[in-house]
Each structure stands twice: as C-alpha cells, then as structure tokens.
N, C-alpha and C positions, 0 to 999 in steps of 0.2 A: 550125230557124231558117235564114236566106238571108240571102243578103249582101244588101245595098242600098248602090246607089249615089248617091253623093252632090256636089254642088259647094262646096266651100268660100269663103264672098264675106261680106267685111264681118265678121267674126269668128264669123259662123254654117254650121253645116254643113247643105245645103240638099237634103233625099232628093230624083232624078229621077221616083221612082214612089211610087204612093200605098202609105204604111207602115201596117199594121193592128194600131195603137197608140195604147191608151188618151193622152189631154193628160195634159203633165206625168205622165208616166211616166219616170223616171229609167234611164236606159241606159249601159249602159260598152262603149267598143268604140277599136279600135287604128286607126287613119287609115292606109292602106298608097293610095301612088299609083298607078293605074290602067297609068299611060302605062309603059312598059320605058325608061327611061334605062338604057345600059350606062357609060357614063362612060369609054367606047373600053377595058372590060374586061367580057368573059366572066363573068368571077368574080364581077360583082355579079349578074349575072342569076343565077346558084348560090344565092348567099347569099339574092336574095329568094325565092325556093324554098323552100329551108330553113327561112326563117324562117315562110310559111303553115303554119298546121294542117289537118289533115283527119281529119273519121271514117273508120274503121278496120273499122268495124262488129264491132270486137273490145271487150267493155267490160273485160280484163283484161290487154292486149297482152304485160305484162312477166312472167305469168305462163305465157304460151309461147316465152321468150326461149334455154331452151336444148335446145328440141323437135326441131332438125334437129343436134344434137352427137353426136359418136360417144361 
C-alpha cells in the first residue's frame, strides 16, 4: 500500500492521483500534513518523525530486541 495524497475542501478529502479502489469501499487512514510547520521548534519536526511508521521488512522486530546484548 502507498500513501496517496490528498486536499482536504469542503469536509471532503479529495485524492491528487487516480486511487485503484473499488466505490464505496470503506477505508481508515490518519491525516498527517504535508507542509513541515516547526512552530520556531526543532522538536516538532522530531515528534513528526516519530510519530510515521515504516516497514522494517522484519515481520517480528521484538523478537530480535536483545540480539546485540552482551
């Protein structure tokens, strides 16, 4: 799955590019804005950081969490 971007106008979210999804297919997805406001603080550019996910391409991550311990 890929992100798709989108405009928000008039209480609809409006995809830039053509989405290859069936009508009325019900979808759930989080609104993060595009643009970087820092808000004259570093630390939020951190936090939105933080707060993206990414694949890992590990499907058990926490089961190599204590692989580099002595």
């Amino acid at each position: 799955m890929k992100a798709v971007h989108a405009i928000y106008e008039n209480g609809v979210f409006r995809p830039l590019v053509d989405v290859d999804l069936p009508d009325q297919l019900e979808v759930e997805f989080v609104p993060r804005p595009v643009s970087q406001e820092t808000n004259g603080s570093p630390q939020n550019v951190v936090y939105d950081i933080l707060s993206q996910s990414f694949d890992s391409g590990e499907p058990d991550l926490a089961s190599r969490h204590d692989e580099h311990q002595p």
